[in-house]
SEFIZA-3560 file (N, C-alpha, C; in Angstrom, 3 decimals):
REM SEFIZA-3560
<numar><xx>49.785</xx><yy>94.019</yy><zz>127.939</zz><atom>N</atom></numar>
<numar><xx>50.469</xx><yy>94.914</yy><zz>128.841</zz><atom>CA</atom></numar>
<numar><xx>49.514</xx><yy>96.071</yy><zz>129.147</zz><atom>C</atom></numar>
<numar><xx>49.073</xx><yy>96.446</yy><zz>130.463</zz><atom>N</atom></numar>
<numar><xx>48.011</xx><yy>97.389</yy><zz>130.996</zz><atom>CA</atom></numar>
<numar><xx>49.125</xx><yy>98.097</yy><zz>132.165</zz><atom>C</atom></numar>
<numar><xx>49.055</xx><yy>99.331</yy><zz>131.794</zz><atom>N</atom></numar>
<numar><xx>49.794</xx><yy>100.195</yy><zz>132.867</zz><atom>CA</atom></numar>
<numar><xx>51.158</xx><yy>100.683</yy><zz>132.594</zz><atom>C</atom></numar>
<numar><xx>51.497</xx><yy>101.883</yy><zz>133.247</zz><atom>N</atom></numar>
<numar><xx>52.501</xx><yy>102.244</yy><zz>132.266</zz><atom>CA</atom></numar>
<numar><xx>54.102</xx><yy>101.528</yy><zz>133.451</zz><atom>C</atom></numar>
<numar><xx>55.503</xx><yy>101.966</yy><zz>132.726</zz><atom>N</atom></numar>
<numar><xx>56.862</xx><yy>101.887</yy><zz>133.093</zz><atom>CA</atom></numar>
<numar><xx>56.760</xx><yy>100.148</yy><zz>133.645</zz><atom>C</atom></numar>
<numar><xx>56.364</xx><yy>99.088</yy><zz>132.069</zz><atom>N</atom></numar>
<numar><xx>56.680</xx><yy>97.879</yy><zz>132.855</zz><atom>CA</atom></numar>
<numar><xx>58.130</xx><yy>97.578</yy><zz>132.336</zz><atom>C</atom></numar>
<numar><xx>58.848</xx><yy>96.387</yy><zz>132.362</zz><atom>N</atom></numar>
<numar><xx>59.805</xx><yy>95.781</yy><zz>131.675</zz><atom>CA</atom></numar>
<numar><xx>59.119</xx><yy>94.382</yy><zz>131.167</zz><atom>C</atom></numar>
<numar><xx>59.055</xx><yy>94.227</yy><zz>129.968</zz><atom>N</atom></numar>
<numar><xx>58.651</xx><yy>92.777</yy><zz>129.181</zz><atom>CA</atom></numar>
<numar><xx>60.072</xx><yy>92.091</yy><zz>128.281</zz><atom>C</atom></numar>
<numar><xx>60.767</xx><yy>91.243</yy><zz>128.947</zz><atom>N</atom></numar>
<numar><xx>62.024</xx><yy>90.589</yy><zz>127.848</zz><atom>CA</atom></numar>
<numar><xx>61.507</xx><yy>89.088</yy><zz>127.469</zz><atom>C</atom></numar>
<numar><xx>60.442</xx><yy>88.198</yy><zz>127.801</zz><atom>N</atom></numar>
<numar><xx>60.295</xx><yy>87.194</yy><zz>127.491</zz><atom>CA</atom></numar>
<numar><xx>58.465</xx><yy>87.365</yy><zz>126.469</zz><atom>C</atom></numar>
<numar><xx>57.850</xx><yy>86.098</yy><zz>126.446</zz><atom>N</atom></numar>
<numar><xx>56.733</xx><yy>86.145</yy><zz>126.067</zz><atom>CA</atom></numar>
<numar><xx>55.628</xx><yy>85.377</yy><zz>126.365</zz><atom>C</atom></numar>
<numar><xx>54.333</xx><yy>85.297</yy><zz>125.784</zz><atom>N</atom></numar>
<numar><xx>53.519</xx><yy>84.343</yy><zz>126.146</zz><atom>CA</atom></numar>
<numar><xx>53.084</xx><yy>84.507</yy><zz>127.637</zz><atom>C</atom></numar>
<numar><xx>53.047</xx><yy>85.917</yy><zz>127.876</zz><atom>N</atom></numar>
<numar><xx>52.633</xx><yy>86.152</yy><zz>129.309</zz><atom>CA</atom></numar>
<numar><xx>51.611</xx><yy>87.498</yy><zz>129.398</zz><atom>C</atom></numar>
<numar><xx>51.511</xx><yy>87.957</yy><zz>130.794</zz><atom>N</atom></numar>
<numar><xx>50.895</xx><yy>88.905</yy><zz>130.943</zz><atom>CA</atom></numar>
<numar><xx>51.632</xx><yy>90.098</yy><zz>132.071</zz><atom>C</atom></numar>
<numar><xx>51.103</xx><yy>91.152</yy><zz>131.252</zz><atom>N</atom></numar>
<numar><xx>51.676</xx><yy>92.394</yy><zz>132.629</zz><atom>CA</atom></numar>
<numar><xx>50.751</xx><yy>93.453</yy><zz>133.057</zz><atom>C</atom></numar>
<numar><xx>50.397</xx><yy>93.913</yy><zz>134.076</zz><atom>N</atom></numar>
<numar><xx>49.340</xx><yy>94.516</yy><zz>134.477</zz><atom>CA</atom></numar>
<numar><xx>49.674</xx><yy>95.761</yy><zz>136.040</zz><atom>C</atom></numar>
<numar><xx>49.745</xx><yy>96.567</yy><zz>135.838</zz><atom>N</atom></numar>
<numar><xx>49.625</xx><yy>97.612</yy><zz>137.112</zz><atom>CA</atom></numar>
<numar><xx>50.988</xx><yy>98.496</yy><zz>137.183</zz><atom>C</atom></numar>
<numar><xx>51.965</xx><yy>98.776</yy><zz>137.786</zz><atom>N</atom></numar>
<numar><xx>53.194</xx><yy>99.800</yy><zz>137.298</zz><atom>CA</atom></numar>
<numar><xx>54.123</xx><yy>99.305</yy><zz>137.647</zz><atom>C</atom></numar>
<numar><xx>54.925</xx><yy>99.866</yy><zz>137.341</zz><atom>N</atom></numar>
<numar><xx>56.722</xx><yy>99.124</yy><zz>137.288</zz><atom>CA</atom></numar>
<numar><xx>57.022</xx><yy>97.938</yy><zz>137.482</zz><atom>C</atom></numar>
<numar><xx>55.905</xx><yy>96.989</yy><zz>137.021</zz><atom>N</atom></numar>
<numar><xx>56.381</xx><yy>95.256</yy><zz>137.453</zz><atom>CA</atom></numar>
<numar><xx>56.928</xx><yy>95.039</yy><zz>136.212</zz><atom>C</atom></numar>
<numar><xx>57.767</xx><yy>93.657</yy><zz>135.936</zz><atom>N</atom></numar>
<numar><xx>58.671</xx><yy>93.096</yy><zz>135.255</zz><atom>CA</atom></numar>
<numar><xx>58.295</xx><yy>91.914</yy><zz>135.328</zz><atom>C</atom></numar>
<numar><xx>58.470</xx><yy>90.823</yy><zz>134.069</zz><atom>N</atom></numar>
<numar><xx>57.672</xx><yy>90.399</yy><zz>133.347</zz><atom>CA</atom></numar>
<numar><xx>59.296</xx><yy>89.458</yy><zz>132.626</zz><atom>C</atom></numar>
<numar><xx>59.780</xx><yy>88.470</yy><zz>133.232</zz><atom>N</atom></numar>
<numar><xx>61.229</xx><yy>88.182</yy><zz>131.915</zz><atom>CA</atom></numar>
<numar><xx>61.310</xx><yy>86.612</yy><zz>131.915</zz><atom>C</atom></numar>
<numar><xx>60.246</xx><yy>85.830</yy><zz>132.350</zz><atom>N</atom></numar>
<numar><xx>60.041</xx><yy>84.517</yy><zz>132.063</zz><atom>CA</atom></numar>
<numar><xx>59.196</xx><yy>84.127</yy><zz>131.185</zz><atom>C</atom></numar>
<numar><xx>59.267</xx><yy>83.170</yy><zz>130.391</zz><atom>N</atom></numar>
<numar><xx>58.365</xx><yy>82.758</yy><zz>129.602</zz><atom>CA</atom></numar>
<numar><xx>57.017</xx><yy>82.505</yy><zz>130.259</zz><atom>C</atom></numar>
<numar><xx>55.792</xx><yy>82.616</yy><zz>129.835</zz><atom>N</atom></numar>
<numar><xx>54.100</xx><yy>82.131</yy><zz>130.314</zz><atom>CA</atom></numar>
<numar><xx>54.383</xx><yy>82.687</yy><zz>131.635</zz><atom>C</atom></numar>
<numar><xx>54.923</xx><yy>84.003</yy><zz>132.038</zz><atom>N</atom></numar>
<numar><xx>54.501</xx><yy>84.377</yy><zz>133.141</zz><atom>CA</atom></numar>
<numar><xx>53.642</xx><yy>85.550</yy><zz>133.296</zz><atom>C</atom></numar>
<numar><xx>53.473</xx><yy>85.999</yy><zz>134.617</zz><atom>N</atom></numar>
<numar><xx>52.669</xx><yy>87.093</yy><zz>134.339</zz><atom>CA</atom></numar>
<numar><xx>52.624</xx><yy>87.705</yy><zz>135.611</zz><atom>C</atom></numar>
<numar><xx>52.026</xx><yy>89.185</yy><zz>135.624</zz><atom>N</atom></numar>
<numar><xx>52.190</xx><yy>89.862</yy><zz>137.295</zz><atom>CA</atom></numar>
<numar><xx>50.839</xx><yy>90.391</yy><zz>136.853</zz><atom>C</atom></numar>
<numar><xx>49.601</xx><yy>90.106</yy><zz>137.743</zz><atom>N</atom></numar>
<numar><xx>48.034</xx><yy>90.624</yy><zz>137.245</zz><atom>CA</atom></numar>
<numar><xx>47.910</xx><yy>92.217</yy><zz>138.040</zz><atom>C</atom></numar>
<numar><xx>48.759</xx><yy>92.489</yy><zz>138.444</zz><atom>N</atom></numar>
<numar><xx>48.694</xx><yy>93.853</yy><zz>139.516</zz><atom>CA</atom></numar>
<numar><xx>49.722</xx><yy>94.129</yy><zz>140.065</zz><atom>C</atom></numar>
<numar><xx>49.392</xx><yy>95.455</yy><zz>140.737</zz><atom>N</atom></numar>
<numar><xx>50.542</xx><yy>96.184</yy><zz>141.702</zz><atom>CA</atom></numar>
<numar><xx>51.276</xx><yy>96.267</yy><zz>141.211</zz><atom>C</atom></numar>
<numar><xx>52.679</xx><yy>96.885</yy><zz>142.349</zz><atom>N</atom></numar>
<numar><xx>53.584</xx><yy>97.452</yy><zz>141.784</zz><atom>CA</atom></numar>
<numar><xx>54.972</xx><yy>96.997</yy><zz>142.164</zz><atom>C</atom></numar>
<numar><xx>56.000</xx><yy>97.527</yy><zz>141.408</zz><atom>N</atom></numar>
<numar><xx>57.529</xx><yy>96.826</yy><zz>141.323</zz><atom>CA</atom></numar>
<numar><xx>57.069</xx><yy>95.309</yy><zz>141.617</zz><atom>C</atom></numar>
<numar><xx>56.590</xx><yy>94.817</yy><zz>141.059</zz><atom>N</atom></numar>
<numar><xx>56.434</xx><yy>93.305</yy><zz>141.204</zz><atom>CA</atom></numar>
<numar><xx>57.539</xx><yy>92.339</yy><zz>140.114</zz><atom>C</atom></numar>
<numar><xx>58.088</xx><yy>91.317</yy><zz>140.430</zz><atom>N</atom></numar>
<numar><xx>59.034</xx><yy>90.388</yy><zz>138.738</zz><atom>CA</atom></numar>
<numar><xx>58.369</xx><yy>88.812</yy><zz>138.891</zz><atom>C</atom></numar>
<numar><xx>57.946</xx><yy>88.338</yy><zz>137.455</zz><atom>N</atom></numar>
<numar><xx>57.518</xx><yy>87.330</yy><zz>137.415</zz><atom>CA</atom></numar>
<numar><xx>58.816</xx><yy>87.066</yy><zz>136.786</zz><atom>C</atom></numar>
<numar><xx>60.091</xx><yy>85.712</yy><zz>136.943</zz><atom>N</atom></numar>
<numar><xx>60.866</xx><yy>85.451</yy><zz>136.092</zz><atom>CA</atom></numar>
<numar><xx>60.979</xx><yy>84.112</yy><zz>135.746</zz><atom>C</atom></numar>
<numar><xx>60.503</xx><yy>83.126</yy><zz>136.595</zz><atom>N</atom></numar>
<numar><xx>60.336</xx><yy>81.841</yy><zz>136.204</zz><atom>CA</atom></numar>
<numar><xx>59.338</xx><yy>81.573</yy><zz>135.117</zz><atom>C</atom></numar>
<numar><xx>59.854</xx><yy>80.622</yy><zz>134.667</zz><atom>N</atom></numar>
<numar><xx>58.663</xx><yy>79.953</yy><zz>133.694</zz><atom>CA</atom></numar>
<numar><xx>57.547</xx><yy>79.519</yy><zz>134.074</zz><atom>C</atom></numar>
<numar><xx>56.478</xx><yy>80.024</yy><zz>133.299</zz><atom>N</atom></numar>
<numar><xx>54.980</xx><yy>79.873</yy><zz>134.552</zz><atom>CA</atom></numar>
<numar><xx>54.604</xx><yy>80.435</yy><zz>135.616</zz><atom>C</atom></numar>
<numar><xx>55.661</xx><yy>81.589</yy><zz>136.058</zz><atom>N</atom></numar>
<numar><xx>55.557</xx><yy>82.243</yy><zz>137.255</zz><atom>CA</atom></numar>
<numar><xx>54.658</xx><yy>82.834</yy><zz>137.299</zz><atom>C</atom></numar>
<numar><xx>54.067</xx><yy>83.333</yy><zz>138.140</zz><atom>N</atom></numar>
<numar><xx>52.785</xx><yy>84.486</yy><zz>138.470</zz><atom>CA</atom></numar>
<numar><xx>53.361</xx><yy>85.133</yy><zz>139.947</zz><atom>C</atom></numar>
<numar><xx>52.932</xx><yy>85.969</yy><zz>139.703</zz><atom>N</atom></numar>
<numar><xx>52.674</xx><yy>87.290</yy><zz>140.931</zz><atom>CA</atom></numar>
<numar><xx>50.931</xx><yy>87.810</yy><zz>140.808</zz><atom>C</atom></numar>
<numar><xx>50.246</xx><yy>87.421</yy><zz>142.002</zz><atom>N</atom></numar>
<numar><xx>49.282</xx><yy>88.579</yy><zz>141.221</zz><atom>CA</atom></numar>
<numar><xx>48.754</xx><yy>89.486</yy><zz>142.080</zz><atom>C</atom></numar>
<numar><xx>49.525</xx><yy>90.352</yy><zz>142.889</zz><atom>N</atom></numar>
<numar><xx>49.477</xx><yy>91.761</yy><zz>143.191</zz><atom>CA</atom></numar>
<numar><xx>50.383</xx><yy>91.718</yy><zz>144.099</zz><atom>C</atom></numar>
<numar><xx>49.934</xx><yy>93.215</yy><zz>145.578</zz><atom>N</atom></numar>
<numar><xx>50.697</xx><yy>93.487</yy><zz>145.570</zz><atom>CA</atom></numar>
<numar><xx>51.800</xx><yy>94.010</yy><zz>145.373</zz><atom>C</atom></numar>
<numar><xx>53.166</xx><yy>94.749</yy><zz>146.167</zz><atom>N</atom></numar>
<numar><xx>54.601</xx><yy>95.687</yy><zz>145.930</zz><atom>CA</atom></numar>
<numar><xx>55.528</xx><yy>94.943</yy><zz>146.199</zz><atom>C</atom></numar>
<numar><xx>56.470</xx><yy>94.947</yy><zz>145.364</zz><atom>N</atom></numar>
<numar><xx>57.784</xx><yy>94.379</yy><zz>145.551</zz><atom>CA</atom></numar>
<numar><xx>58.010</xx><yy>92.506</yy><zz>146.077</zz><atom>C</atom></numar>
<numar><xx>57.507</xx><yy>92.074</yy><zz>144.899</zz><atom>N</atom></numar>
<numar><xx>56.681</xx><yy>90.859</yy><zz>145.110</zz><atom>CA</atom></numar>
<numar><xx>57.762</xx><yy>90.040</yy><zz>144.222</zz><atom>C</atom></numar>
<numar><xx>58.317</xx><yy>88.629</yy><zz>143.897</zz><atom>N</atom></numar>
<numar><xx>59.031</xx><yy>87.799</yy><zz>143.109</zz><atom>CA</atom></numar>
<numar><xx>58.716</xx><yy>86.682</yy><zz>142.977</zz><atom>C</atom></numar>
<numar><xx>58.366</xx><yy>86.118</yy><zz>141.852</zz><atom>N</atom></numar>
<numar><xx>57.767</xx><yy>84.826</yy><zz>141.326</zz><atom>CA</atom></numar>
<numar><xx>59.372</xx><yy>84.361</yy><zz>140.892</zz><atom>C</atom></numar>
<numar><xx>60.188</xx><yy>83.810</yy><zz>141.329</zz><atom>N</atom></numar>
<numar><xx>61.751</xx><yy>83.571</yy><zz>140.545</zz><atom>CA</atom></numar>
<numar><xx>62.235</xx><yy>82.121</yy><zz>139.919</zz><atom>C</atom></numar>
<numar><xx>61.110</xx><yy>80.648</yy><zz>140.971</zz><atom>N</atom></numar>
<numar><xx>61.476</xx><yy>79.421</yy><zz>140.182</zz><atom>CA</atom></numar>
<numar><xx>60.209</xx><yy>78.904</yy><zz>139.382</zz><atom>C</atom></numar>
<numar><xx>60.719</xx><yy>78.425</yy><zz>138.270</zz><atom>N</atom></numar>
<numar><xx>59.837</xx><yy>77.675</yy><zz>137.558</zz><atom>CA</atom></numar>
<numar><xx>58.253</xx><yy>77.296</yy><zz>138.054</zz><atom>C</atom></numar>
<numar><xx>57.471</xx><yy>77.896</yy><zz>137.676</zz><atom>N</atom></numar>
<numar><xx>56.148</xx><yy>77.353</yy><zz>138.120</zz><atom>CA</atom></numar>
<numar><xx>56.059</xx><yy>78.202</yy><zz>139.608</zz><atom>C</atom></numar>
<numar><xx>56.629</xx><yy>79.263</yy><zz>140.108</zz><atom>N</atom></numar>
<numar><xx>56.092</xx><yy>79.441</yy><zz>141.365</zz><atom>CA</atom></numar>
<numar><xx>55.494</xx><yy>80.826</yy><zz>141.402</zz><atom>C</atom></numar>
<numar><xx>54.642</xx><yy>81.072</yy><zz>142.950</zz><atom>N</atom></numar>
<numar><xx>53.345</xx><yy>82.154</yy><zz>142.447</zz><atom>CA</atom></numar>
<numar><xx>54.187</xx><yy>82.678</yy><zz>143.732</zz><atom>C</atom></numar>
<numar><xx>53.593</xx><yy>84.191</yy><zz>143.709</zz><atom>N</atom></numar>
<numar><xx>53.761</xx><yy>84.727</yy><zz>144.882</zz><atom>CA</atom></numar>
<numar><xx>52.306</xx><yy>85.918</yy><zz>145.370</zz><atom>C</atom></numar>
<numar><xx>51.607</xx><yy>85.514</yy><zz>146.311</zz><atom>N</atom></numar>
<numar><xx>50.423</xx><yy>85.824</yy><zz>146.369</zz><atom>CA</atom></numar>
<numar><xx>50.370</xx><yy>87.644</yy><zz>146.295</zz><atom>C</atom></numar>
//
């Protein structure tokens, strides 16, 4: 976890840049801000106000 005011409820992931959220398993948000990775495997990786929400899906 790099950057401050994230939310982390799952694990095995990554969080990176401010107020992104982080509540699927092996997911991760590599940047930016208010971003939610919640699917399993999800990624976000930058970018504002961004949602990774089904299983395995990215949002650029």
């Amino acid at each position: 976890m790099v950057g401050p005011e994230h939310s982390w409820t799952s694990y095995g992931g990554l969080i990176a840049g401010e107020y992104n959220a982080v509540t699927g398993p092996y997911s991760s948000v590599s940047v930016g801000y208010g971003n939610t990775a919640s699917g399993s495997y999800s990624r976000v990786s930058g970018g504002a106000f961004n949602t990774a929400s089904a299983d395995y899906s990215y949002a650029p």
